[in-house]
N, C-alpha and C positions, 0 to 999 in steps of 0.2 A: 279810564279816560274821562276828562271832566268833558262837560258838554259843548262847549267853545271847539276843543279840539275834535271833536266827533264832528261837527256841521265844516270845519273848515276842513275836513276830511271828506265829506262828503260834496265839495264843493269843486275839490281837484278833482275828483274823479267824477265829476260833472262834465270838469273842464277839460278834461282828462278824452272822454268819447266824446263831445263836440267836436275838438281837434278831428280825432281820428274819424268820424263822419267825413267833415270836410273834405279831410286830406281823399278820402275812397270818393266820397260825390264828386269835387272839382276836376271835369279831364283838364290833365298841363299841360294837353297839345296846343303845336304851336296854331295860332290863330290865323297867321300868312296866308295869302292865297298860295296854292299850287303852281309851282311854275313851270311847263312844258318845257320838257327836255327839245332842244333843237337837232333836229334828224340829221346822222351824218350817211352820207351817202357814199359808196366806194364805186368803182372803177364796173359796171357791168349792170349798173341800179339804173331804174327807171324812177326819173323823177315826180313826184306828186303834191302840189305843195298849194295854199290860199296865197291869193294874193294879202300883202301885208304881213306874212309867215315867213323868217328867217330858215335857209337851211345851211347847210357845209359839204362840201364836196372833199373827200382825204384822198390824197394819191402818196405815194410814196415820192421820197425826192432827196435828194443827196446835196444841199446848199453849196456846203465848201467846192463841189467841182461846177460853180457858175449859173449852174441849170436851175431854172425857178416854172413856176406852171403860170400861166396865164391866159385869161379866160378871152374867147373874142366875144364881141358886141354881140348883145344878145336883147332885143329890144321887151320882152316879156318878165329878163331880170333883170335887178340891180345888184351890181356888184359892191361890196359893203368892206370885205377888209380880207387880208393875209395872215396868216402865222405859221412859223416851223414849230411842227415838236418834234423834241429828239428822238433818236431811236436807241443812241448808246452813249455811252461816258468815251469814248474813243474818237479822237480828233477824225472828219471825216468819214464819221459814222452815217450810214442811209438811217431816213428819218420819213416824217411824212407830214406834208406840207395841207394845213387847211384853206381852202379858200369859202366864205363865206359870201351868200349872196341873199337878196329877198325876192319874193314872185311881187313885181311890179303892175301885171296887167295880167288878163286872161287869154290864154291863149296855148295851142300845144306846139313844139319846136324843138328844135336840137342844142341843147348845153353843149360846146365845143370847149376843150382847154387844149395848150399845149405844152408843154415840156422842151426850154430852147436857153440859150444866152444871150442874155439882152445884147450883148456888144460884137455876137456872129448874124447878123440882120439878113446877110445874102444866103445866108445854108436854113435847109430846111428844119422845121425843129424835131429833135430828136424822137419823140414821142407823141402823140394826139389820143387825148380821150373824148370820146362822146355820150353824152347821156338823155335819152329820150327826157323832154321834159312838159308837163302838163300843169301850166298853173290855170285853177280854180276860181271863183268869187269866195 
């Protein structure tokens, strides 16, 4: 091997473990901050939450037959948003309804929802959950 190809041989495999240093020294985690999973709470939880701190309350709920959950005034939360998720690929399948709220103020009370038809106003609603609730600073 003449001398030229000796040093540009020894130059790959210079280049050669640089590389592979790197690649072992650089972590390729991602840099993102952490993002806190939003607590969901079911049907029998005692709520605990900072003020400014989103959570979600799951009930079960059946859309197609009119019934939807909704939450009464509750001056320590804000109520924030709704969604259905399914339960089945089956029209009229039972599902379970999120409702999402934040701790507004400090203070301990009672998370009330209820389970009704918006458009039977005079009948009781079918269902009532309650949930001790404790919002923090």
């Amino acid at each position: 091997m003449t001398r030229t190809r000796w040093i540009a041989l020894v130059v790959l495999v210079a280049l050669g473990i640089g590389l592979l240093v790197a690649v072992v020294a650089i972590p390729w985690g991602d840099d993102a901050p952490v993002e806190k999973a939003t607590p969901v709470y079911h049907q029998g939880d005692s709520i605990d939450v900072g003020v400014g701190d989103q959570f979600i309350v799951a009930l079960p709920a059946t859309p197609s037959t009119g019934y939807t959950w909704t939450a009464a005034g509750n001056p320590d939360v804000r109520f924030v948003s709704t969604r259905q998720v399914a339960g089945g690929s089956q029209p009229g399948a039972a599902g379970t309804q999120e409702l999402t709220f934040e701790g507004r103020q400090p203070g301990a009370s009672q998370l009330v929802v209820t389970y009704a038809r918006s458009f039977e106003n005079a009948d009781p609603p079918a269902k009532t959950a309650k949930f001790p609730l404790e919002v923090t600073k």
